[in-house]
LUMMIBA-6424 format. One line per field, with one value per residue (C-alpha): residue number from 1; x, y, z. Coordinates in nm, 3 decimals, always signed. Example, Ala and Ser with C-alpha at 12.3 -4.5 7.8 and 13.67 -1.06 7.14 Angstrom:
pos (1 2)
c1 (+1.230 +1.367)
c2 (-0.450 -0.106)
c3 (+0.780 +0.714)
END
This chain:
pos (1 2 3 4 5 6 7 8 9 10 11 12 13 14 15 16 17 18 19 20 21 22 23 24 25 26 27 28 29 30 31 32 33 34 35 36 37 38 39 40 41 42 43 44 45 46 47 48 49 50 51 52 53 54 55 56 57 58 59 60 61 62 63 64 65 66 67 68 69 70 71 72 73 74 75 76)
c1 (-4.549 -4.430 -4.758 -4.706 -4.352 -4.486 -4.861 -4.585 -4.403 -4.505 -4.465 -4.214 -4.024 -3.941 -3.902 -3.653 -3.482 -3.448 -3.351 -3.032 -2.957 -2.936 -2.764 -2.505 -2.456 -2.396 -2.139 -1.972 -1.961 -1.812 -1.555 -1.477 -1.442 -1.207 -0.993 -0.932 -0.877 -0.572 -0.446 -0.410 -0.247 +0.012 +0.089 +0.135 +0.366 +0.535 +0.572 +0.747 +0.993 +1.082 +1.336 +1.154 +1.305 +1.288 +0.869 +0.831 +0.977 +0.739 +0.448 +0.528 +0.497 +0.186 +0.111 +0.187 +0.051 -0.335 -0.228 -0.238 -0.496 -0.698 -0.671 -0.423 -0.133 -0.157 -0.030 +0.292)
c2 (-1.417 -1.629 -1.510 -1.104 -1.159 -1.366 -1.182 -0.861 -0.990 -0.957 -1.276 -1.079 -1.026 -1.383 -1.412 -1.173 -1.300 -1.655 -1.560 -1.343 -1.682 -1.843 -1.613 -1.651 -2.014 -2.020 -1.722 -1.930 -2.212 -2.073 -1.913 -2.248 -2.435 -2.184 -2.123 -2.492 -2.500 -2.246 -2.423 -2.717 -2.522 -2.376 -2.729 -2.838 -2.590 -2.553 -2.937 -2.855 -2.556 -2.741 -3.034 -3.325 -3.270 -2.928 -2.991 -3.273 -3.021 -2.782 -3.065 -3.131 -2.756 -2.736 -3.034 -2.900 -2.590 -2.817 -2.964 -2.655 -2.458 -2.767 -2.752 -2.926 -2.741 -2.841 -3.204 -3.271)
c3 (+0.427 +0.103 -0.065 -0.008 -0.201 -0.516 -0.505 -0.582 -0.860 -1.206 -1.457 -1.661 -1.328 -1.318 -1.701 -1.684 -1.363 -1.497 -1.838 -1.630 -1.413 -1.777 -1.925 -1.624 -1.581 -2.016 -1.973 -1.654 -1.792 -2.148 -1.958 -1.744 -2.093 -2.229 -1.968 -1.941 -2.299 -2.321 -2.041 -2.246 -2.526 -2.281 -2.136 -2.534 -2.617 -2.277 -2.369 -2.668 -2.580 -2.239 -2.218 -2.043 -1.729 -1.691 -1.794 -1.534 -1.282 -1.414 -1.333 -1.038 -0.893 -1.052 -0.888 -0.526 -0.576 -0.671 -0.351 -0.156 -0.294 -0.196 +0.170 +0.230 +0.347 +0.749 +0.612 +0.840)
END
């Protein structure tokens, strides 16, 4: 059956196809890198504006909330 689906597509099918995936996984990870970026930024000048308690309280939810999102929220 595996040789009716390739035996159908054209070389430039794949070309095309792969060059997409490539495209894809560069604009992902791009986006990954940035987004982690700003985050530092904020954290810098939250740092900054914030009095060192009030930013440590500010860590901390953060914290939990990593905690939950992770799957662990049936912890008693």
């Amino acid at each position: 059956m595996s040789e009716y689906i390739n035996a159908d597509l054209s070389p430039g099918i794949n070309r095309s196809l792969s060059h997409k995936v490539s495209k894809g996984v560069i604009w992902v990870t791009a986006a990954g890198i940035c987004a982690r970026g700003l985050n530092f930024i904020s954290a810098i000048i939250l740092a900054r504006l914030l009095a060192p308690s009030d930013f440590g309280l500010m860590a901390i939810i953060l914290f939990s909330n990593v905690i939950t999102a992770t799957g662990f929220k049936t912890i008693k």
